[in-house]
C-alpha positions, 0 to 999 in steps of 0.5 A: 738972593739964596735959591729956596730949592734943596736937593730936592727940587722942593721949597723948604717952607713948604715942607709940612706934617700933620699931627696925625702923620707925625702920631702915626709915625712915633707909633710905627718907630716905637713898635720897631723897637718891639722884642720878643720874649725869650723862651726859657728851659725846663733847668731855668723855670726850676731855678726861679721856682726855687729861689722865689720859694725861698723868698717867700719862706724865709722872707729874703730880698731877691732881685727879678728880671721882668719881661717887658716888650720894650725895656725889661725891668729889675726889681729887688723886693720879697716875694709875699705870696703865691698864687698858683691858681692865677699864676701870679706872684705878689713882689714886695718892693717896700713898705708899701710898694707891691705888684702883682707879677705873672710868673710867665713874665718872670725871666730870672730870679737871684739872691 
């Protein structure tokens, strides 16, 4: 008969988690993959203004790097207005794929 002690010195059956624990516990590791956004300089915001400019004059696709705190996403599209009293941008992706970006959220912006 094998011995049901591990290291231990606790039964393996008797190892249990609450729902609300294992919850708990997700929560906590997906929190420490958190990031914090990077502060970009007065060279680079002038860099972005300009090339989302000229997206949204000559109607050219650019790719953008948007902030998120887990996992940064790219986008390609056309920028089809500019909100500066909301400071936001709206990005279209498609036909009919668009969203609304913050510029703050924006990292960087290419042709």
């Amino acid at each position: 008969m094998s011995s049901k002690l591990n290291a231990n010195g606790v039964y393996e059956g008797s190892r249990m988690i609450l729902p609300e624990h294992r919850e708990a516990y997700l929560a906590h590791m997906h929190e420490i993959n958190r990031k914090e956004k990077p502060i970009l300089d007065e060279q680079e915001w002038q860099l972005i203004g300009l090339t989302l400019m000229e997206s949204y004059q000559e109607r050219v696709a650019i790719t953008l790097t948007v902030f998120d705190p887990f996992d940064d996403s790219v986008m390609r599209g056309v920028v089809d207005q500019i909100d500066q009293n909301r400071k936001v941008i709206k990005f279209v992706r498609g036909d009919e794929d668009y969203s609304f970006i913050p510029f703050k959220n924006i990292l960087s912006a290419s042709v």
